[in-house]
C-alpha positions, 0 to 999 in steps of 0.5 A, a space after each residue: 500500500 502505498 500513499 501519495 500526496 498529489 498537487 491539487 491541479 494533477 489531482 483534479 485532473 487525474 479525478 476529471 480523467 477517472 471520471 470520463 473514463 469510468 477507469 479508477 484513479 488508482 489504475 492510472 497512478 499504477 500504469 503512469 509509474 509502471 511506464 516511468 519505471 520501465 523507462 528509468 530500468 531500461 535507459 540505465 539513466 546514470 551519470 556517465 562518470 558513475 559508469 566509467 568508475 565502475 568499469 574502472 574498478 571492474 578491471 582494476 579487481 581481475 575482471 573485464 572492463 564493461 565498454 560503455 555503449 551509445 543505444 539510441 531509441 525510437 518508436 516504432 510504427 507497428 508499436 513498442 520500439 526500435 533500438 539502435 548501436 550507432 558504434 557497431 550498427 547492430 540494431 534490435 526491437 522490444 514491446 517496452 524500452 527495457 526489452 529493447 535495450 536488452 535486445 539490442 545488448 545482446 545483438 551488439 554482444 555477438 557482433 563484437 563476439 565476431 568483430 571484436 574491437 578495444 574501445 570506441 571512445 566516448 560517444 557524442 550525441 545531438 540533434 539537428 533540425 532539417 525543413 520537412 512536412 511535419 508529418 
């Protein structure tokens, strides 16, 4: 059981939303938190420093150094997700973001199994925009 105090605007809207629906409130509070903990487990949001000292201190007790990796995430049309390695180029699916991030684990684990390499640096990632319809 679990008790949370909400701002009375996300309560009133949470309340007009159960209302309308005829679903309780309490299934959107679970659904909304299942959906953030999904995302939060499977993007492995951490400080990058925070995972270049855990590899660090991996190799310095005997065992291998973990690469730290780039997975870009995109809807997919059909549903759930499209992942992708840009460093390796493997690429996998899954319904939820956590299911493809450990798909696309996987992929990337057995090219690098047939092509294996040491390191491919620090990956810089940002975005741009180009003229387009808008669709």
């Amino acid at each position: 059981m679990l008790a949370i105090r909400l701002p009375p605007e996300i309560e009133q809207r949470l309340d007009a939303l159960a209302k309308r629906t005829r679903r309780s409130k309490s299934h959107y509070v679970r659904t909304a938190l299942t959906a953030y903990l999904d995302e939060l487990e499977g993007s492995r949001i951490a400080e990058p420093a925070a995972s270049y000292a855990q590899g660090s201190r991996s190799a310095k007790a005997g065992r291998k150094a973990a690469m730290q990796l780039t997975a870009v995430l995109m809807p997919a049309k059909e549903g759930g997700f499209v992942a992708l390695n840009p460093e390796t180029g493997s690429a996998s699916q899954g319904e939820s973001i956590s299911e493809a991030l450990v798909n696309l684990r996987e992929a990337t684990e057995l090219y690098l199994e047939e092509f294996p390499v040491k390191s491919f640096g620090k990956a810089l990632m940002t975005t741009f925009d180009v003229p387009g319809n808008g669709t």
